[in-house]
C-alpha positions in Angstrom: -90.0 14.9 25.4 -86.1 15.1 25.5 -85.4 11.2 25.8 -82.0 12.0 26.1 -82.3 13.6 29.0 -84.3 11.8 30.5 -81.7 9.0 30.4 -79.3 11.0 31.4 -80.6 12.0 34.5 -81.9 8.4 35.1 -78.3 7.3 34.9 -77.2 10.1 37.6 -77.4 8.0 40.5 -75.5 5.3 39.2 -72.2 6.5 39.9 -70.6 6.3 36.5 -71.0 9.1 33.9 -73.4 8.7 30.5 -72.8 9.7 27.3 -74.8 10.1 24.2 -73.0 7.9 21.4 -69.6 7.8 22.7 -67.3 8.9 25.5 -66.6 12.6 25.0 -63.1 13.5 26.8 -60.1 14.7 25.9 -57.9 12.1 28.2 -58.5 8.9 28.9 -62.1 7.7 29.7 -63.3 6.9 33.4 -62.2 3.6 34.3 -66.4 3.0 34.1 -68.7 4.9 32.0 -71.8 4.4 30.2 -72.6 5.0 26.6 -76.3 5.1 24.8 -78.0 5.8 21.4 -81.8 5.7 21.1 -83.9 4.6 18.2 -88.1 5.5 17.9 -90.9 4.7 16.3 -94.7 5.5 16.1 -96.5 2.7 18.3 -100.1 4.0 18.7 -102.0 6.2 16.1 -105.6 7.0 15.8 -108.5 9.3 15.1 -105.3 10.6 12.3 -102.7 12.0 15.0 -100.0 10.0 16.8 -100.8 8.9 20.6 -98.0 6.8 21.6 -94.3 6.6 20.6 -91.9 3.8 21.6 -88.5 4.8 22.1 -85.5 1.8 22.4 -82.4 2.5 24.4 -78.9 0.6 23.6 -77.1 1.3 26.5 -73.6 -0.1 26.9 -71.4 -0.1 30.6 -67.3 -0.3 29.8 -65.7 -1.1 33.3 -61.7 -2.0 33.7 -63.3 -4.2 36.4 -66.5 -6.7 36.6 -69.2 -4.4 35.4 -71.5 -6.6 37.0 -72.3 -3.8 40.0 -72.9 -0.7 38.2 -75.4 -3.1 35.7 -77.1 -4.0 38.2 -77.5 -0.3 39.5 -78.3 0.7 36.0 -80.9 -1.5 35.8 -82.7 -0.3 38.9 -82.1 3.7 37.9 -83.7 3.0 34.4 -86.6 0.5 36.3 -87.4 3.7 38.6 -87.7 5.6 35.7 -90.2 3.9 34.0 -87.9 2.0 31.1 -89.1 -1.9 30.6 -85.4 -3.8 29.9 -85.5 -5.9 26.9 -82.2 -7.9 27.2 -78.7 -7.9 29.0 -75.9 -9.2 26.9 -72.4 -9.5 27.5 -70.0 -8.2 24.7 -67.3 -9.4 23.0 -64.7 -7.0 22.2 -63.0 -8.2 18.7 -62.2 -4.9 16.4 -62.9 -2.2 18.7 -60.9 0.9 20.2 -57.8 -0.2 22.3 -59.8 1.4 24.9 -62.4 -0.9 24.2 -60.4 -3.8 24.0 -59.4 -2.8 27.6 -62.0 -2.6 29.4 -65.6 -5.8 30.1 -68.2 -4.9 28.7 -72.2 -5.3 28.9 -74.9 -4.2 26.6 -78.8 -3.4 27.4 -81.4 -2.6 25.8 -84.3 -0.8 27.1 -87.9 0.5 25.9 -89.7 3.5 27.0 -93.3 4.2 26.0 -94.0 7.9 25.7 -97.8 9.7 25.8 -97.8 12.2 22.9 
């Protein structure tokens, strides 16, 4: 399974683009866009072969604005998809990008339970 993608297409509806790591433009960003990393791990293994692996998503929404309405729409794309959210955190924004700096920010994380 391509988590990435999975996210990705998840996060289409939203109405805000995704990117894997970091914005990837040549100009200035969107004045809202999403950024995610994943991590894994083995969660179920039996019998000698891996049955279930846990994948976590650290998804963070940038926004010139209140980011308030596209986290609440990320939350219910990610929901439908069959992610369980761990926690919603706002985020400071000492020592980052002047982009960064810019722009509110808020910070999920989500799980995903694969079948392998």
């Amino acid at each position: 399974m391509d988590i990435r993608s999975k996210i990705v297409t998840a996060l289409s509806s939203v109405g805000a683009p995704a990117y894997w790591m970091k914005w990837a433009g040549d100009t200035n960003p969107p004045a809202t866009y999403i950024t995610f990393q994943t991590v894994n791990r083995p969660d179920l293994s039996a019998d000698d072969a891996l049955h279930e692996r846990e994948h976590f998503v650290y998804l963070d929404v940038f926004s010139e604005t209140d980011p308030y309405s596209v986290a609440s729409a990320v939350r219910t794309a990610m929901e439908g998809a069959g992610f369980d959210e761990v926690e919603m955190r706002d985020v400071g924004q000492a020592g980052n990008t002047v982009t960064e700096l810019r722009d509110y920010h808020v910070a999920f994380t989500f799980s995903y339970l694969e079948v392998v």
